[in-house]
C-alpha positions, 0 to 999 in steps of 0.5 A: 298021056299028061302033058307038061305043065306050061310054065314061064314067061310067054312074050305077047310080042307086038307085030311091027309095020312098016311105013306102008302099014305091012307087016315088017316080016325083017323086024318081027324076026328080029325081036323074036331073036332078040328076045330068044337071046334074053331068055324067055321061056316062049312066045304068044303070037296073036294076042291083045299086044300084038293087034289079032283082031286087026289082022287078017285071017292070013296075017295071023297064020302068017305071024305064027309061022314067022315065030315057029321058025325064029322061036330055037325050039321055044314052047309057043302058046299061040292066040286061037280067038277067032270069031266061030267055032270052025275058024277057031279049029282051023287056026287050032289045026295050022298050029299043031301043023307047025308043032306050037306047044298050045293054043290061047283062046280067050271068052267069046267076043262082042255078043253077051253070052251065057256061061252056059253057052260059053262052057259049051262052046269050050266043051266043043273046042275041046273035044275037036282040037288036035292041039292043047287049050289055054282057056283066056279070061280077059273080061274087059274084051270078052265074055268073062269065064266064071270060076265055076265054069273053068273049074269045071273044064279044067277037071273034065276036059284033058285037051285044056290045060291051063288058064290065062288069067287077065281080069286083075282080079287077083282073089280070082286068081287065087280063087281058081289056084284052091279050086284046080292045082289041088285036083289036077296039078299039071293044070297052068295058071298063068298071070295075065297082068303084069303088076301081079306076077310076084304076087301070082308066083307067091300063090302058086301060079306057073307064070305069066304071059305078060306085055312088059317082057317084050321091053324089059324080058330081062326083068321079067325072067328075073321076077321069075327066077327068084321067084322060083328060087324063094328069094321073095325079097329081091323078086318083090323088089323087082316088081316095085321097079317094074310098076313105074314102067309098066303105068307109063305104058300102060297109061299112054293115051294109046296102050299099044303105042305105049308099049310100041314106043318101049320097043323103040327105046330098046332099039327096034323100029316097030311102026304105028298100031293099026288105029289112028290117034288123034293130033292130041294123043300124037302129040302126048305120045312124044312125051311118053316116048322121052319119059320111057326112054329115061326110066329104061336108061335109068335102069341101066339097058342098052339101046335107050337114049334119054334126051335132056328136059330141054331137047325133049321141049315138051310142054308143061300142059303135056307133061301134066297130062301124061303124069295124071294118066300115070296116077289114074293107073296107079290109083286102081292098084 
């Protein structure tokens, strides 16, 4: 039986923490909620935004859980990357158990591998998970998974279903549409970058799980929806507002508290990431919170408070700094 395409935008939601450093069950439930009531298609627990490779084992079983029961039905395509084959299955397992729509796991990590040894190692995951795969390419964290390889997988292997692709390698993208979709057309392509999602909708892909839906989930579902509708004039126009945003985030001397400071300005209280930063970079991180809370509010959403250039009291060398890591984002576009 095929099963349905995967399609949307899935929410690689953060994990907040509370002051002890725990996670903050209260307010992980909180956001899922609150996202739910913004529309987004579903979840993914467990991904790059959310810190899996900091949690433990039990964390990430726990994570999971608390989204199955907050996600009102919500498909939820939960991370899988563990670090062998039989941890992988028994994640694959519990969340079957709990009726996730499918798992995302991403290239093997730390160790340079073959693609052959990759393609069997997804060769395997397929032939022994009760559950449907997304296979993830995020080569800046991972083994990358070559075309040929994936292509190959996807047209033999009916427990993989799509692909998340996070390489911002958008010839690759397209690449893997003209290979795939025209052979097995329920086979999803999502984009894993956020800058590329009109452009990804434009090609054909089926949508994206994407960092910035968890701040501004209403522009996202809007990219998406004029997407699907061919109104590619306003669905570009969103994107332009989105880049501002996401450069600001992303360019933070920390990506994820560039992203955590988003949720702050949107209202909610999601704690430290699990990694120290250094005095410079906390400092740095005041000015990236004050500068995202004015673009949010600038743009019209509730919750985001933008202080004057006086109460900021940031200082120019700090400003400076932060702009320059915003151009060097915007310089690889």
């Amino acid at each position: 039986m095929t099963s349905p395409l995967l399609q949307g935008i899935f929410v690689p939601h953060i994990v907040p923490y509370d002051a002890h450093g725990r996670i903050d069950e209260d307010e992980l439930r909180r956001i899922i909620r609150w996202l739910s009531d913004k529309g987004v298609t579903g979840f993914y627990p467990n991904g790059s935004m959310g810190e899996f490779i900091r949690l433990s084992y039990e964390e990430r079983k726990r994570v999971v859980k608390i989204v199955s029961e907050e996600a009102g039905g919500r498909p939820i395509l939960a991370g899988a990357a563990e670090p062998n084959v039989d941890l992988v299955l028994e994640m694959c397992a519990y969340c079957a158990d709990l009726g996730c729509r499918a798992v995302s796991i991403t290239g093997p990590y730390y160790y340079k591998l073959t693609q052959e040894s990759i393609e069997a190692y997804f060769r395997e995951l397929a032939a022994k998970s009760p559950i449907d795969i997304v296979v993830y390419n995020i080569p800046a964290f991972s083994n990358e998974i070559s075309v040929p390889v994936l292509t190959r997988l996807a047209l033999e292997c009916p427990r993989i279903v799509g692909t998340k692709d996070t390489s911002r390698d958008m010839p690759r993208f397209q690449q893997l549409l003209h290979a795939i979709k025209p052979k097995r057309p329920e086979f999803s392509c999502l984009i894993g970058w956020d800058e590329l999602l009109c452009p990804a909708l434009f090609m054909g892909g089926d949508g994206g799980t994407l960092s910035s839906a968890g701040v501004v989930p209403e522009v996202l579902m809007k990219i998406y929806h004029e997407s699907l509708a061919g109104n590619w004039a306003e669905s570009k126009r969103l994107q332009f507002k989105l880049l501002d945003l996401f450069a600001l985030m992303a360019g933070a001397p920390s990506l994820l508290e560039g992203f955590r400071a988003g949720y702050e300005a949107r209202g909610f209280h999601p704690g430290s990431a699990r990694f120290p930063m250094s005095h410079e970079e906390q400092v740095a991180m005041k000015s990236v919170r004050a500068r995202e809370a004015c673009v949010l509010a600038e743009c019209g959403f509730s919750g985001a408070i933008c202080q004057s250039p006086a109460s900021q009291a940031t200082d120019t060398k700090i400003r400076d700094t932060v702009e320059s890591i915003v151009r060097n984002v915007l310089k690889g576009l």
